[in-house]
N, C-alpha and C positions, 0 to 999 in steps of 0.2 A: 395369524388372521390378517394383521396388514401387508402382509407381504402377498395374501390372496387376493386384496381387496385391489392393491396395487396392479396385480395381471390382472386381471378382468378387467379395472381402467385400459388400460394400455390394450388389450385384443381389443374392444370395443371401438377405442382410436385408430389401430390401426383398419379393423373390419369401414370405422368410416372413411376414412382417406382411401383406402381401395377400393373402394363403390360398392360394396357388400352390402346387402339388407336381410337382417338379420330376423325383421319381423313379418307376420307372416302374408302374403299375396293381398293385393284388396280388390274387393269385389265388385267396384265398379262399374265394370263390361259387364257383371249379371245384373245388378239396379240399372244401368241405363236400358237392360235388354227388357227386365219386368219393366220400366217405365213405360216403353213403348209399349210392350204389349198390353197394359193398362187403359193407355192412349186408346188405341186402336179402338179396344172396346168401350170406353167408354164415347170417342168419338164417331162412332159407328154411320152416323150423317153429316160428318162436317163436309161444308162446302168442295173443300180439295178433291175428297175422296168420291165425291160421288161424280165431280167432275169426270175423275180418272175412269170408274168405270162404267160411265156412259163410252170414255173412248176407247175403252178396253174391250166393252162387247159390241161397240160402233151401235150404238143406238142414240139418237138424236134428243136432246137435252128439250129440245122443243116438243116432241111429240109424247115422248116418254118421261114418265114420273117413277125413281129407287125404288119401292118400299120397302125391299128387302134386301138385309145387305148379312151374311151369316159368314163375318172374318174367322171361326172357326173352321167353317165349312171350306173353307178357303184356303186355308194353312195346311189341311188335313191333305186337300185334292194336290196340293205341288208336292208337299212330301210323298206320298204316295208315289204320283207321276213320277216323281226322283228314285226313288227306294225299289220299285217293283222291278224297271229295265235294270236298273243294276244288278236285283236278284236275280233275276233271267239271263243275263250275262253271265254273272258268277257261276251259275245253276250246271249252265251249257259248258263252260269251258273244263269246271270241274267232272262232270259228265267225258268230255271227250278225253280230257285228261287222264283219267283211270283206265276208260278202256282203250287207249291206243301206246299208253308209257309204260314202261318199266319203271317200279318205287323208285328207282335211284334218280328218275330222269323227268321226274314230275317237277310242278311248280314248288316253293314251298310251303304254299297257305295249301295244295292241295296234300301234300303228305302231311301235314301236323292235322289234317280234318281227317284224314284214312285213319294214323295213329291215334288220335282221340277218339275215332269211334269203335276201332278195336279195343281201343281198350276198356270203352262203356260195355261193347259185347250187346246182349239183348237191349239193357239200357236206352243204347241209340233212337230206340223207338220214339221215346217221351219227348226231348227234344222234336224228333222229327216231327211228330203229331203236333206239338205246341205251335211249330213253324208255321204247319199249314194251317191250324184252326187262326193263328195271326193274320196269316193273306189273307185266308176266305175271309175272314171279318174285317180288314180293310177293302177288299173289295167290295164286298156288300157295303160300307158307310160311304164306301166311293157312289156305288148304283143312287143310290138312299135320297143323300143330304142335297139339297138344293142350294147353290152358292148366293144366285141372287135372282130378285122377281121384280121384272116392270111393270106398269100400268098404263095405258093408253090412257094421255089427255082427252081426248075426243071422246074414242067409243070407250069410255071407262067399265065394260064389261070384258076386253081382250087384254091379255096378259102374255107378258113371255117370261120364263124361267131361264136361267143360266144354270146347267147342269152336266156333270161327267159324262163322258164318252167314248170309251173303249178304256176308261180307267186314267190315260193319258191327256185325253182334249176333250176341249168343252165346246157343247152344243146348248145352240138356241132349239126352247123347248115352247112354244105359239100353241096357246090355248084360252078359251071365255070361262066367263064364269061358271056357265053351267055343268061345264067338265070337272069343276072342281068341287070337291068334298071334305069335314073332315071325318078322320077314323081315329075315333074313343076308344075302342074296345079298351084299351089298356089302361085308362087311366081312374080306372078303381083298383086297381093293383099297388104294391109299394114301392117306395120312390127307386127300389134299386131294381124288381121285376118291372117298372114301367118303362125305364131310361132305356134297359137291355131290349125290351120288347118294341118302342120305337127305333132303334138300331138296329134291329132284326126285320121290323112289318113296316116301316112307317107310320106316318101320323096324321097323313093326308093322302085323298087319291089324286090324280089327275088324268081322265078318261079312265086307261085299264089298268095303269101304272099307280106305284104305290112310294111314298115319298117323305122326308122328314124334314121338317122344318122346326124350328126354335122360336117359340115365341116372343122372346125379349128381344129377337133381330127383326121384324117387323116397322117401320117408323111409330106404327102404334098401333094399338089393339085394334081400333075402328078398318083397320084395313085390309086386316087378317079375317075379320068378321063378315067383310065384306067380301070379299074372293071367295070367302069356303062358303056363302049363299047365308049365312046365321043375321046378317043383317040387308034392310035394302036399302037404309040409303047411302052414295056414296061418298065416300070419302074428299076432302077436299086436294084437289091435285092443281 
């Protein structure tokens, strides 16, 4: 037993002079990563940010007022814009890959994806189905989610939207109040049929177009009330 106790002293000495770390990784980089993302949301108007994107979608700090700022809608629209051309790349090359090589003379992410889907056999389907019901429903939250909404100082009945655009880039979307509505339908439903049903229909119109918006990204309720016409007077800006 002392003679155990003795090696285990000694590997331990040695594991520390040799710069070994014998316990396990620390998680740091994720706490500093949830902090920000924390941040973010809870900072959703701080001064910095909204500086940024007045310069971001080039609209004039003087004339225009945030009210809407949806850092979800946000994260969702660049991962996307990232993820989609890459699929589309990968998609193509694999595509020409099969039918123009012989197995032997392929890539090798494109033969371990042939050999794993022979080997699923009918299988392959389920994945494949999964994949697309994944795009379609990223692109649809792409179509959907509104990133951010201004409000004229002046004529505080005109409004601009920051919203996707070919899935990739974002468009100024210039509309008044009267274009704007919102749409209930779903919210006598349950919390999990109603989250799915504005992800699918939206939650507001705008003219003919149909759109989702989150109401705790609003500066405040009074302003969201007042764009979708529920109240008249306005907000102060």
């Amino acid at each position: 037993m002392i003679v155990r106790c003795l090696l285990n002293n000694n590997s331990r000495v040695v594991a520390q002079r040799a710069g070994f770390c014998t316990t396990r990784p620390s998680s740091s980089i994720l706490q500093k990563v949830k902090k920000y993302l924390d941040a973010e949301d809870r900072d959703n108007f701080d001064v910095e940010k909204i500086r940024k994107a007045h310069k971001r979608d080039e609209m004039s700090e003087k004339e225009w007022t945030l009210i809407y700022r949806d850092i979800g809608a946000s994260r969702t629209f660049y991962m996307t814009a990232a993820f989609l051309p890459c699929f589309i790349i990968g998609a193509t090359i694999f595509t020409i890959d099969v039918n123009t090589n012989t197995p032997s003379n392929r890539f090798d992410f494109v033969q371990k994806l042939v050999a794993d889907a022979e080997e699923l056999g009918v299988l392959v389907a389920l994945p494949s189905l999964a994949l697309t019901i994944v795009i379609a429903f990223l692109i649809r939250v792409q179509q959907l989610r509104l990133i951010r909404i201004y409000q004229n100082k002046k004529d505080v009945e005109q409004f601009v939207a920051i919203r996707s655009k070919g899935v990739v880039t974002q468009h100024k979307e210039m509309f008044r109040r009267d274009d704007s509505t919102g749409f209930y339908f779903a919210e006598e439903q349950t919390d999990g049929a109603r989250v799915l049903l504005h992800f699918l229909f939206g939650n507001i119109r705008i003219g003919k177009q149909k759109f989702m918006v989150m109401d705790d990204m609003f500066r405040a309720n009074n302003y969201k009330t007042f764009m979708l016409n529920e109240t008249s007077v306005p907000p102060r800006l």
